[in-house]
N, C-alpha and C positions, 0 to 999 in steps of 0.2 A: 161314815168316817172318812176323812179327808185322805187314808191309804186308797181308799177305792175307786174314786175318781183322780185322784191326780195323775197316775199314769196311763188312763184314757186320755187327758188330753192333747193326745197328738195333730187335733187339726180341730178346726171351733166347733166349740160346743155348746149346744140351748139349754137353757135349765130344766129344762124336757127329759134332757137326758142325762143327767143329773141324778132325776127321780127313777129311770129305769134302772142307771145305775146302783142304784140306793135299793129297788124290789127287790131286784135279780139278787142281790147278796142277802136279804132277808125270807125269800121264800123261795120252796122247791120249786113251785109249780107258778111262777109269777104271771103264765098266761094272760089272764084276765083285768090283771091292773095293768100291763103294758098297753092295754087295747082299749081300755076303759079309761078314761083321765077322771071322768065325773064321778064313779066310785071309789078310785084314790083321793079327790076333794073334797066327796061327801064323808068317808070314815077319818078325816081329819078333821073337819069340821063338827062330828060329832065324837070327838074325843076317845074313838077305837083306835085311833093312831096317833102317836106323837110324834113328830119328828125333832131329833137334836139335829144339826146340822153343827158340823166338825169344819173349824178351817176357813172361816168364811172371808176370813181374808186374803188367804190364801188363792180360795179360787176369782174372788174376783180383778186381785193384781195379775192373775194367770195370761200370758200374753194371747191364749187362745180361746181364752175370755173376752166375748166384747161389749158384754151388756154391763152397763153402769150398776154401783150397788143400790142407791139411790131407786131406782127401776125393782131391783130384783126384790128389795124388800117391801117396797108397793104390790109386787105383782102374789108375793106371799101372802100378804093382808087379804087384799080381794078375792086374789083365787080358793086359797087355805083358809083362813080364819075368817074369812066373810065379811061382812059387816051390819049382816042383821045379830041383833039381839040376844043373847044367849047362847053365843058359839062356845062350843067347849074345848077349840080347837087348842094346841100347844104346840109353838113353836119354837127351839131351845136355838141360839146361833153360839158359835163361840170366835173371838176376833181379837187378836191384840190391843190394847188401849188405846195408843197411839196412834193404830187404826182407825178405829171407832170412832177418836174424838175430831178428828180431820174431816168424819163424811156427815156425824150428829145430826148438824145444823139443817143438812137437806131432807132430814128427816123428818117422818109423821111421829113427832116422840109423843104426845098422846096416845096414840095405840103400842108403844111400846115401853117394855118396863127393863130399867139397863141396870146390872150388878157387877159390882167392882169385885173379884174375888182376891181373898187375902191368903197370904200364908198361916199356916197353922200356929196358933197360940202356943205358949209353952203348957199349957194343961193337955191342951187337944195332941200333939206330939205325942208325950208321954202316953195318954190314950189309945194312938194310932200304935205305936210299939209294944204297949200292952196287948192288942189283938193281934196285930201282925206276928210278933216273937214270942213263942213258948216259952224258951230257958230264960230261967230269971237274971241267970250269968251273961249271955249276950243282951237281954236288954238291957242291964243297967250300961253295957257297952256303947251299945247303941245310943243311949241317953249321952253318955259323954262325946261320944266323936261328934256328934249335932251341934252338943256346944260348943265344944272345939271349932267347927267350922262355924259356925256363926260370931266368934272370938276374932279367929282368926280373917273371917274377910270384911267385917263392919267393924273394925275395931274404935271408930269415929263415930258411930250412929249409939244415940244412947238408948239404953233399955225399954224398954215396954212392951205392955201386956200383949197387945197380938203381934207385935213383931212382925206387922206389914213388909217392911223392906226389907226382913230379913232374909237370905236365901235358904237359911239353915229349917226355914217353917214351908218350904217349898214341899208337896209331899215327892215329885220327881226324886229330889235328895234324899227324903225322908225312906225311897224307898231303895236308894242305891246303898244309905247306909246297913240297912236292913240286910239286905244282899252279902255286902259286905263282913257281916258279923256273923250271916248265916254259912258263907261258906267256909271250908275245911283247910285253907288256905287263904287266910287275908292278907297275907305280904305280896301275895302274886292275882289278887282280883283287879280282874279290871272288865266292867259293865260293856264295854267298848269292842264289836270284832276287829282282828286288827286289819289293819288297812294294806293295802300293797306298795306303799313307800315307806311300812313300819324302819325296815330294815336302813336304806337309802337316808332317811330325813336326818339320823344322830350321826352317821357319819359327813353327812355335809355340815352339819350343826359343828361337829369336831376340828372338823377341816377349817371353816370360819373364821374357829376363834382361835385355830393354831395361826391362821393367818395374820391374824389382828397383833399379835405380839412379836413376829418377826419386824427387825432394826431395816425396815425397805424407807 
């Protein structure tokens, strides 16, 4: 996950350690794969280990990043997934779109298979609230504040079935509103800890626009 190395990188970093980062937080005893690189290569390559890798854009705009992505996903295929015959390796990246389509072209997209993920259908929604929410009182709640926000922020984008662009099929939202419905207090939820200019920001906010209307 992209929490576990970003705040390691304080000075540059190899994709080397990357992957130690990645044991150490999966195994007690990570001894042997820290020391071994060719039996972390081999149980990826034979399908005991998958790797998702979270962020990957993240870490390679990272300024203490230096290796080009281009590079790093080359060095994936050869080292990881091989390129004899029958590898059963699995390598999961996750990367913003805008990302991805800027570095494509330098890539070996033959060996690579790219998914655009969508937001939640209006079947699949209901679905998700279905398992996530016991009481059949908040979720029909739930069910409405979705479309309410999806009303109210696309009110130009016209209907359909998976509602790609919509933000209201995001499951992020899908689970704030969840949240929302489930706690004991909805007038005063907020998903957010607060911040240390909570207090500071509305008063400068007030001051502003008392300003704006004085005859200067």
């Amino acid at each position: 996950e992209s929490e576990q190395w970003r705040l390691r990188l304080q000075s540059k970093v190899e994709l080397s350690s990357i992957w130690d980062i990645a044991i150490n937080n999966l195994l007690r005893q990570p001894g042997r794969f820290l020391s071994n690189r060719s039996l972390f290569e081999t149980l990826v390559r034979e399908g005991l280990l998958y790797i998702i890798f979270d962020g990957f854009d993240e870490l390679c705009l990272h300024p203490q990043f230096s290796e080009h992505p281009s590079d790093v996903l080359n060095q994936f295929i050869e080292d990881l997934a091989g390129n004899e015959f029958g590898s059963n390796a699995r390598i999961l990246l996750t990367t913003r779109e805008n990302y991805w389509n800027s570095l494509k072209d330098t890539l070996p997209l033959n060996q690579i298979d790219a998914f655009r993920l969508l937001g939640f259908s209006n079947e699949q929604r209901q679905e998700y609230f279905k398992i996530r929410i016991e009481d059949a009182g908040k979720r029909d709640n739930a069910r409405i504040l979705a479309s309410q926000i999806g009303v109210a922020l696309y009110p130009s984008i016209p209907r359909e079935a998976q509602n790609a662009d919509r933000l209201s099929g995001t499951p992020f939202v899908l689970d704030l509103v969840s949240q929302a419905v489930e706690t004991e207090d909805p007038i005063s939820f907020n998903p957010y800890p607060s911040a240390p200019l909570d207090n500071i920001l509305p008063s400068i906010c007030r001051r502003e626009n008392k300003r704006q209307t004085l005859d200067i």
